[in-house]
C-alpha positions as CSV (number, residue, x, y, z in Angstrom):
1,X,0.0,0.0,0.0
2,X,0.9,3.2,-0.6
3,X,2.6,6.2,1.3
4,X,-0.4,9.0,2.6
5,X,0.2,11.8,1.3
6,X,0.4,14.9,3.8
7,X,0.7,18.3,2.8
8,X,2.6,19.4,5.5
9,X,5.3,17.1,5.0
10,X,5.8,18.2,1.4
11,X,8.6,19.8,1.0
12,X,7.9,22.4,-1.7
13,X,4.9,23.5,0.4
14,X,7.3,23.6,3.5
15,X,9.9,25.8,2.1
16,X,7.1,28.4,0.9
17,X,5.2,28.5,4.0
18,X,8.5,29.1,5.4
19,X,9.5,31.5,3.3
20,X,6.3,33.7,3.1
21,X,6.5,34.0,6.9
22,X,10.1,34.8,7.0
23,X,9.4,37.8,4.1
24,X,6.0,39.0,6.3
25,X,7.9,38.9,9.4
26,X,10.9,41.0,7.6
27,X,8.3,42.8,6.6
28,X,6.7,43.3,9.8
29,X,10.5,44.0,11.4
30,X,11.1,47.0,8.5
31,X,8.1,48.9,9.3
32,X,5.3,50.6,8.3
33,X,5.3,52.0,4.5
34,X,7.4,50.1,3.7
35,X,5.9,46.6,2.5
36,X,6.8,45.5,-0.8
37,X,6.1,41.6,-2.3
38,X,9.2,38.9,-2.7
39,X,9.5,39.8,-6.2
40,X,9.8,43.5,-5.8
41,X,12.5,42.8,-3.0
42,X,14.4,40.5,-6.0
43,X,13.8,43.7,-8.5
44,X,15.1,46.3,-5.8
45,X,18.2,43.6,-4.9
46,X,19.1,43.3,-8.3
47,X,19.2,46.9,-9.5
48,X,20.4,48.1,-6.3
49,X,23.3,46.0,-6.0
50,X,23.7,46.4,-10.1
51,X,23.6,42.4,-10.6
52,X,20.9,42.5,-13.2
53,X,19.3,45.3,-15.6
54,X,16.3,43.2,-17.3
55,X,13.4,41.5,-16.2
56,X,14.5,38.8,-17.6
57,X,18.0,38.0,-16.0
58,X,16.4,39.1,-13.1
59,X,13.7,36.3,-13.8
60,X,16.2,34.1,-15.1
61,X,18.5,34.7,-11.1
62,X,16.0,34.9,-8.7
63,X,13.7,31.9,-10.2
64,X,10.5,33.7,-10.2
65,X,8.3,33.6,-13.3
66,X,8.7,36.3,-16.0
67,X,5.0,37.0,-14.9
68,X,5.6,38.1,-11.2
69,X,9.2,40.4,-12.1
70,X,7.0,41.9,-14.9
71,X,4.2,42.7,-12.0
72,X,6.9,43.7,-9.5
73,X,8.5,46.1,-12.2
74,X,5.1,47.7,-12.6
75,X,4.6,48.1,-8.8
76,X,7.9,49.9,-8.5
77,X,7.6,51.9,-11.1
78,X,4.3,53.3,-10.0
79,X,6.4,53.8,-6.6
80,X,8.4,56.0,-8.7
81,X,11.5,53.4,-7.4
82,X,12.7,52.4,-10.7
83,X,12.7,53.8,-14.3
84,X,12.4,51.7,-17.8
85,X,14.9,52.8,-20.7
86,X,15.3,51.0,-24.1
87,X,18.2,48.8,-24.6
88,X,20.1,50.9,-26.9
89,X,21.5,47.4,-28.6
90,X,18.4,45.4,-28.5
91,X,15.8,47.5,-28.7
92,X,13.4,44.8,-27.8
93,X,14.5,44.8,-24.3
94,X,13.9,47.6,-21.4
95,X,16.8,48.8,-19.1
96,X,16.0,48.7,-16.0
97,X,18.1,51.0,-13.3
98,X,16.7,52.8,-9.9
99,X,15.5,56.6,-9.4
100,X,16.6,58.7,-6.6
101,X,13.9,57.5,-5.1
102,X,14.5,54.2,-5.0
103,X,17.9,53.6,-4.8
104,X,17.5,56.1,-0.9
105,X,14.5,52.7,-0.3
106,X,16.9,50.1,-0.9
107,X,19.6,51.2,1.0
108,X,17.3,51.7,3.7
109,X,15.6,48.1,3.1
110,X,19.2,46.7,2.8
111,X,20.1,47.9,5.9
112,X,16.9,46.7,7.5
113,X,17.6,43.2,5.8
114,X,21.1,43.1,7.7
115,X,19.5,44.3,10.9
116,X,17.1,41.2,10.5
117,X,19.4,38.5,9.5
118,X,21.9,39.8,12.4
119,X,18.8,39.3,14.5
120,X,18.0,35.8,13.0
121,X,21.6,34.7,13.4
122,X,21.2,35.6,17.3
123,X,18.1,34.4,17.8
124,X,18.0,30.8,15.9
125,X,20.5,28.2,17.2
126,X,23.5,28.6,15.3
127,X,24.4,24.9,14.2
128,X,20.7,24.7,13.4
129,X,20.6,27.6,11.1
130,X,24.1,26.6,9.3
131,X,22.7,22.9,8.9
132,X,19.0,24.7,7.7
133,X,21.4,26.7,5.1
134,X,23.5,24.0,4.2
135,X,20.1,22.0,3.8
136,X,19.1,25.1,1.6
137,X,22.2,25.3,-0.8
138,X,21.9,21.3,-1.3
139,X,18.1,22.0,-2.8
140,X,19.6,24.6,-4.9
141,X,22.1,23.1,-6.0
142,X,20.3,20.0,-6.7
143,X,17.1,21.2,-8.4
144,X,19.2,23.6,-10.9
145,X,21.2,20.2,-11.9
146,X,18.0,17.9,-12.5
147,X,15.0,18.1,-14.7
148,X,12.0,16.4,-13.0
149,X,11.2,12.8,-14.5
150,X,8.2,12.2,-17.1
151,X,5.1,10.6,-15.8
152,X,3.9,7.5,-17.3
């Protein structure tokens, strides 16, 4: 017979119920006004730090769908955090960089996000969080390698 299947030992729903109450308890720790959605936080990340310029590497990094960046682009830009420019190469992609605006946010956020992870580190058992990271970097590192079998 086989195994019952139990949604709260399934993995992939595990690691996103972890990870939307880590994000709305970052959220909650960064304060008022300043609540902004996963994908937004990979937009703001990438252009802040200057990793990525398109939706789609940033897409293509983070692992969201090209769906949610495009949706978190909008959202910024209707913050007035980020601005779009043509690729002056490929003119069928849009160059994405911060305004004033938003580059002042994500240095704010960034420093919030290193206030909260300081916090985690202090607060979370130490060998538990490394072995919860390791744990993390193995799933990584794993799914990117493998492409999930074919069903009969």
């Amino acid at each position: 017979m086989g195994h019952r299947f139990e949604i709260d030992d399934f993995l992939p729903y595990r690691l996103n119920r972890a990870a939307e109450r880590l994000s709305a308890h970052f959220m909650r720790f960064s304060g008022d006004g300043d609540e902004i959605s996963w994908a937004e936080w990979q937009v703001l990340w990438s252009l802040g730090e200057k990793v990525h310029s398109t939706a789609k590497a940033i897409s293509g990094h983070s692992g969201l769908t090209k769906t949610k960046i495009s949706r978190a682009v909008k959202a910024l830009e209707e913050r007035r955090w980020l601005e779009r420019s043509r690729d002056s190469h490929d003119r069928r992609f849009e160059q994405l960089s911060l305004t004033r605006s938003g580059a002042e946010h994500y240095a704010i956020l960034k420093a919030r996000a290193g206030d909260y992870q300081t916090w985690l580190d202090g607060t979370l058992d130490l060998p538990y969080l490394k072995a919860l990271d390791d744990g993390l970097s193995g799933v990584e590192t794993l799914m990117a390698a493998r492409v999930p079998p074919e069903r009969d």
